[in-house]
N, C-alpha and C positions, 0 to 999 in steps of 0.2 A: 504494500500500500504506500502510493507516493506521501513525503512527509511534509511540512509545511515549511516554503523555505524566506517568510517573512520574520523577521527578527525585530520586534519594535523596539525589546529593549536597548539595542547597542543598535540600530539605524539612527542614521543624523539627521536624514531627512522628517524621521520622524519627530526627533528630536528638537529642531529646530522648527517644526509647524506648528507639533502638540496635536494635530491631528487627522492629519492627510500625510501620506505619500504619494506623488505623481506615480511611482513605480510598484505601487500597492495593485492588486488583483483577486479576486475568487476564483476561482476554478471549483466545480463540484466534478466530483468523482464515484464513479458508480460500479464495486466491486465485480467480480464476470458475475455473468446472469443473476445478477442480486440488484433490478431494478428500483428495489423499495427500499433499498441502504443505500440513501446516498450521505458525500462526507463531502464537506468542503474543505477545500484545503487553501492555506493565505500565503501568495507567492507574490514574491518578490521578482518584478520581468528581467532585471540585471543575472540574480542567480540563477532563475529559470532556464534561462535561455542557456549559460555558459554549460551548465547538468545538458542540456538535449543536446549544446554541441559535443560535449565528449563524448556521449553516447553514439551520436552519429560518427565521430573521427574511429573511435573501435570500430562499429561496422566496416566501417571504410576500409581501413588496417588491414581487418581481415579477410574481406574482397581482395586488396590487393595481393594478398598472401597467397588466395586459391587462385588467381590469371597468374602468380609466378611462380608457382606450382604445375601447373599446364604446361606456360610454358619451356617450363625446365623437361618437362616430361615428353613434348612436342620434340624437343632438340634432342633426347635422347634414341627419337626414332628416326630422325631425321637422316642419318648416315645409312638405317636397311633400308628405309624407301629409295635413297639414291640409289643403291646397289642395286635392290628391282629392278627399277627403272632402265639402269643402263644393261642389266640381262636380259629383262624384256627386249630393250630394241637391238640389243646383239642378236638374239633368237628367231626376231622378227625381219633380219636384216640377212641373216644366212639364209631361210626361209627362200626369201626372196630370188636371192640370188641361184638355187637350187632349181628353183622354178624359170627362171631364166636360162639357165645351163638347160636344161630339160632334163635334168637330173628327177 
């Protein structure tokens, strides 16, 4: 359960109106499928925000992680497809010429 990330005791802003924060908000929050508990929680949009960007930079992190993952994985096949490729068109290449010959 997210927790409240409004601090009026040690905010200045708060401190300094006595009773408004520009940066003050509610948010209600409503447990999974527990429509009828809801909770409001007192956030602060400065903290708020910097908590969703972490969370998002770890996502991120870890996408990054699994495309270089790949492609490490990618490079490591990289050198039998070559080799296919070039036995393919040797095979396809003798082929030819066999039939040419009228072999």
């Amino acid at each position: 359960m997210p927790k409240d990330t409004c601090r009026k005791e040690s905010c200045k802003q708060w401190l300094i109106s006595g009773e408004t924060c520009p940066n003050y908000f509610e948010n209600t929050f409503y447990p999974a499928g527990k429509i009828d508990e809801a909770c409001k929680i007192a956030d602060c949009a400065p903290i708020r925000t910097m908590l969703l960007i972490k969370e998002q930079n770890s996502i991120l992190v870890s996408i990054q992680g699994m495309f270089e993952t790949n492609r490490n994985l990618a490079n490591t096949f990289r050198p039998l497809l070559s080799f296919l490729q070039r036995t393919y068109e040797k095979s396809r290449t003798s082929k030819q010429e066999s039939i040419a010959n009228g072999s």
